[in-house]
C-alpha positions as a Markdown table, in Angstrom:
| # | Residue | x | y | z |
|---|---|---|---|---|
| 1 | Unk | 160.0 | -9.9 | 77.7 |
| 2 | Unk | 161.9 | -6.6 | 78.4 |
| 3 | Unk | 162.3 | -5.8 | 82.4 |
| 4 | Unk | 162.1 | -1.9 | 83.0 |
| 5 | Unk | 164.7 | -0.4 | 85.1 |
| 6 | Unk | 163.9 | 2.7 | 87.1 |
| 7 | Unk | 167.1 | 4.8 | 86.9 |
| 8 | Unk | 167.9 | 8.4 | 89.1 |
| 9 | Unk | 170.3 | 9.9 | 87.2 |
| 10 | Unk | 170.6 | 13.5 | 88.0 |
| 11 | Unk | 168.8 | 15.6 | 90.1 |
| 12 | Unk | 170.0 | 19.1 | 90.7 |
| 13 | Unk | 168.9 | 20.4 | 94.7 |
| 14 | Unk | 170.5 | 23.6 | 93.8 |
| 15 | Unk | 168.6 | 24.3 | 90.4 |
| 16 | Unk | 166.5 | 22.0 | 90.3 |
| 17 | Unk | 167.4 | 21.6 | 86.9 |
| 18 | Unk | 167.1 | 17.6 | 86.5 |
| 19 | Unk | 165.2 | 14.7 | 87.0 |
| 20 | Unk | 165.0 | 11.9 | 84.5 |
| 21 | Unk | 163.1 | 8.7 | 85.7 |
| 22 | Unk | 164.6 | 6.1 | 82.7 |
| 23 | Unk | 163.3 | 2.7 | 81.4 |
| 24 | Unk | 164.8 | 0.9 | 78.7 |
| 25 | Unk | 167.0 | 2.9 | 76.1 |
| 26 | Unk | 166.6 | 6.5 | 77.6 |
| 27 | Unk | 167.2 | 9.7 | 76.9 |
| 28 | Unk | 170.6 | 10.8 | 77.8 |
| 29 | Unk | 171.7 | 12.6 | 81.0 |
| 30 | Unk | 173.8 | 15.6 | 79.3 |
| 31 | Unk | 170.2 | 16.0 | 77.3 |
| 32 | Unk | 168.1 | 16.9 | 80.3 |
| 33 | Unk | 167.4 | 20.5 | 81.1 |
| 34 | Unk | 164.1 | 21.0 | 83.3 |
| 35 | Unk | 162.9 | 18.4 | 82.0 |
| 36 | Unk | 161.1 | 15.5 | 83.0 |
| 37 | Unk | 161.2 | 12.0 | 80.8 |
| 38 | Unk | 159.6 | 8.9 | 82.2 |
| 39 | Unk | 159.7 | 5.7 | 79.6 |
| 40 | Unk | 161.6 | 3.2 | 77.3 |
| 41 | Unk | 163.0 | 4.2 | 74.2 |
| 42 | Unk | 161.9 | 8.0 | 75.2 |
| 43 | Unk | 163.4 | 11.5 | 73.8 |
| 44 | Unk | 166.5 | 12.4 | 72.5 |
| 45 | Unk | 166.5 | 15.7 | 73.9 |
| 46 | Unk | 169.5 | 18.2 | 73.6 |
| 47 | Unk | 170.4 | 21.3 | 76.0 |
| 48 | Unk | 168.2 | 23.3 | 74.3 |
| 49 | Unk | 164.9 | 21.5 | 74.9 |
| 50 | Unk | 164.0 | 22.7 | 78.1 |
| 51 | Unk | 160.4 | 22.4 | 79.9 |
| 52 | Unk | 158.6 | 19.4 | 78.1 |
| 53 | Unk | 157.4 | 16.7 | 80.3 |
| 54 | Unk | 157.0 | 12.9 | 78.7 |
| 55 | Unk | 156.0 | 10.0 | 79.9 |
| 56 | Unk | 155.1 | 7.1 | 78.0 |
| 57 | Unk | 157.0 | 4.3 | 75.4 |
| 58 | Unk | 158.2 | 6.2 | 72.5 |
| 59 | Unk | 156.6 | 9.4 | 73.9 |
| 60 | Unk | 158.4 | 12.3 | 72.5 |
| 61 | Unk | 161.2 | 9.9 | 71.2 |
| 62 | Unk | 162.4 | 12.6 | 68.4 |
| 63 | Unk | 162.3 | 15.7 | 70.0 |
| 64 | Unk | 165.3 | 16.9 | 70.2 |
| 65 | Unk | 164.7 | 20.6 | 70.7 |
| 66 | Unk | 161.5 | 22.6 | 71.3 |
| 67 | Unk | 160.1 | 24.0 | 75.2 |
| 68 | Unk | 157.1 | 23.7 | 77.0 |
| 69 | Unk | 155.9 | 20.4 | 75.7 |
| 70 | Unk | 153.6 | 17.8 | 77.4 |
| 71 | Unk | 153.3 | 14.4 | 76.0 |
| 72 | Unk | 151.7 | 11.6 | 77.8 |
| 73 | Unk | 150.9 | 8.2 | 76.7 |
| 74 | Unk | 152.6 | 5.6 | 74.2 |
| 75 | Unk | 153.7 | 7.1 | 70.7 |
| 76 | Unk | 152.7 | 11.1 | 72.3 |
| 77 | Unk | 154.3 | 13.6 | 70.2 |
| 78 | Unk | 156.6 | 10.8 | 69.0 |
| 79 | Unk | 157.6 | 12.0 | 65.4 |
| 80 | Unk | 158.5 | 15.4 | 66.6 |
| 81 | Unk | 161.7 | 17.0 | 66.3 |
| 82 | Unk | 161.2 | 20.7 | 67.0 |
| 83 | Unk | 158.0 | 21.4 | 68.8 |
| 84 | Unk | 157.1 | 24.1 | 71.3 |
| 85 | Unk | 153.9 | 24.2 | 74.1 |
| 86 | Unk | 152.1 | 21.7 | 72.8 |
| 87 | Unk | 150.3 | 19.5 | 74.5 |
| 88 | Unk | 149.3 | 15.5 | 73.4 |
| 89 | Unk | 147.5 | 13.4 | 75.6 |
| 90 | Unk | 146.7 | 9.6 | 74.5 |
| 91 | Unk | 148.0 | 7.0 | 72.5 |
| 92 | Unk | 149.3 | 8.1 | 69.2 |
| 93 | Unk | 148.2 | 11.3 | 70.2 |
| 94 | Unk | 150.3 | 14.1 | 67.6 |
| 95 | Unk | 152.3 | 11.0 | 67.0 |
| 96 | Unk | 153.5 | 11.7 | 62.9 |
| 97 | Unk | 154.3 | 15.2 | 63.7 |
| 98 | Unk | 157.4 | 15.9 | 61.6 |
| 99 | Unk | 157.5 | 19.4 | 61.1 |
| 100 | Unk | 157.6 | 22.5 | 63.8 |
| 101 | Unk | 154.5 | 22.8 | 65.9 |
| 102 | Unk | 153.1 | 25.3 | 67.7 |
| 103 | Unk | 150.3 | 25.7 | 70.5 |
| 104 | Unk | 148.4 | 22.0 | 69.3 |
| 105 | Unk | 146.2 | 20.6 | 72.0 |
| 106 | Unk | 145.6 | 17.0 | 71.2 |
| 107 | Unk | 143.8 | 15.0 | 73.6 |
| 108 | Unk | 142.7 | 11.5 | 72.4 |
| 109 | Unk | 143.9 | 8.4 | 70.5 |
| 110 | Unk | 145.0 | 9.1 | 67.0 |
| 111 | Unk | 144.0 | 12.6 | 67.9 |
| 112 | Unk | 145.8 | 14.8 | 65.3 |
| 113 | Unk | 148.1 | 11.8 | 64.6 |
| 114 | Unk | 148.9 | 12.8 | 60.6 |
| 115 | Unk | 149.7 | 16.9 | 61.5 |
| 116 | Unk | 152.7 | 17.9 | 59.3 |
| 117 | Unk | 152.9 | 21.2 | 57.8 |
| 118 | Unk | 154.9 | 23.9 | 59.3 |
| 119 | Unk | 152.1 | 26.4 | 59.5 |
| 120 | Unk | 149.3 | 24.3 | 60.8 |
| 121 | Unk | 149.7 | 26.0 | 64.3 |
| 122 | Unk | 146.6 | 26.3 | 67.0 |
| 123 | Unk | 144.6 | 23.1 | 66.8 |
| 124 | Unk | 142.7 | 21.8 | 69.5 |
| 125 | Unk | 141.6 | 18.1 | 69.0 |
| 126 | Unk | 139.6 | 16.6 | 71.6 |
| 127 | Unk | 138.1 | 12.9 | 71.2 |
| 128 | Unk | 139.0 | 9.3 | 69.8 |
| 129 | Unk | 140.4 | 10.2 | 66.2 |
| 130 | Unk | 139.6 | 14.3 | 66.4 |
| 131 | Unk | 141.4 | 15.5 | 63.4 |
| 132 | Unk | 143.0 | 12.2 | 62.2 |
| 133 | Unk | 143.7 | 13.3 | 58.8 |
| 134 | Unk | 144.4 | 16.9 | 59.2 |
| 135 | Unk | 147.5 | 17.4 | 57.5 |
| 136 | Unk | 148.4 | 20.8 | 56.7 |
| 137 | Unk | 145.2 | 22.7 | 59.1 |
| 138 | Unk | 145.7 | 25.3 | 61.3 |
| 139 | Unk | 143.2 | 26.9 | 64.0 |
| 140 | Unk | 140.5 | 24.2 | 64.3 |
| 141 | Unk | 139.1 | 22.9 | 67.4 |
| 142 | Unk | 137.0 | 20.2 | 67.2 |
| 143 | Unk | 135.2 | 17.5 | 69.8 |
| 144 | Unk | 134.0 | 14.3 | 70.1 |
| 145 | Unk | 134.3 | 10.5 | 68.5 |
| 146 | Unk | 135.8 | 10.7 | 64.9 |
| 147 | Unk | 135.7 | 15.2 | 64.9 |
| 148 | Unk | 137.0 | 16.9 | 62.0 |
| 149 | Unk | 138.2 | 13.3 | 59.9 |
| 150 | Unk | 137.3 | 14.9 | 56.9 |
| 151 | Unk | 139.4 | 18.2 | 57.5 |
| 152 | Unk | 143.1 | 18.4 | 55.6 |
């Protein structure tokens, strides 16, 4: 069984630039720009991500550039590589993301999990599964248990 370490590496009184909280195989200091990263095998940010927030095993682990992200839970936002103010809350949550997103709101597990076209900006997926199998949508909100499976 793996033992978390809670690690302080850099906090900036003067900017207040820096604070990465670390378990196991973290993102690297020279990485972190105003952001915050709390969880094992987490992002792989570099200086230009600036302003995203994750917290959560393999939340974010791909984003490597993007601003103004929010990714909580284990798996968050976890395919993404270049995303900007998007927010995913719950496990799996926006987690296949591949391509640049814009302005998704995914609360939920699985919510918006499969997302992967460039211009499938401005979804809002509230509830257990809420746009599962959108792929290439954009502009949809949907909420509640299982909303919008059917949408592409």
């Amino acid at each position: 069984m793996p033992q978390s370490i809670l690690n302080v590496d850099k906090i900036s009184a003067t900017t207040g630039n820096v604070v990465m909280l670390s378990g196991i195989n973290f993102c690297a200091p020279q990485a972190i720009n105003s952001n915050i990263v709390v969880g094992g095998y987490g992002s792989t940010m570099t200086p230009t991500a600036v302003n995203n927030t994750v917290l959560g095993l393999q939340s974010g682990m791909f984003l490597t550039d993007g601003s103004n992200n929010v990714a909580l839970g284990t798996s968050a936002l976890m395919s993404a590589t270049i995303s900007e103010e998007n927010v995913a809350i719950g496990t799996d949550s926006m987690r296949n993301v591949t391509a640049s997103s814009y302005g998704q709101i995914s609360i939920g597990h699985n919510a918006l999990k499969n997302l992967s076209t460039v211009t499938a900006d401005g979804n809002t997926a509230i509830g257990w599964r809420a746009l599962w199998n959108a792929t290439s949508c954009g502009g949809n909100t949907v909420l509640g248990y299982s909303a919008g499976t059917s949408v592409t």
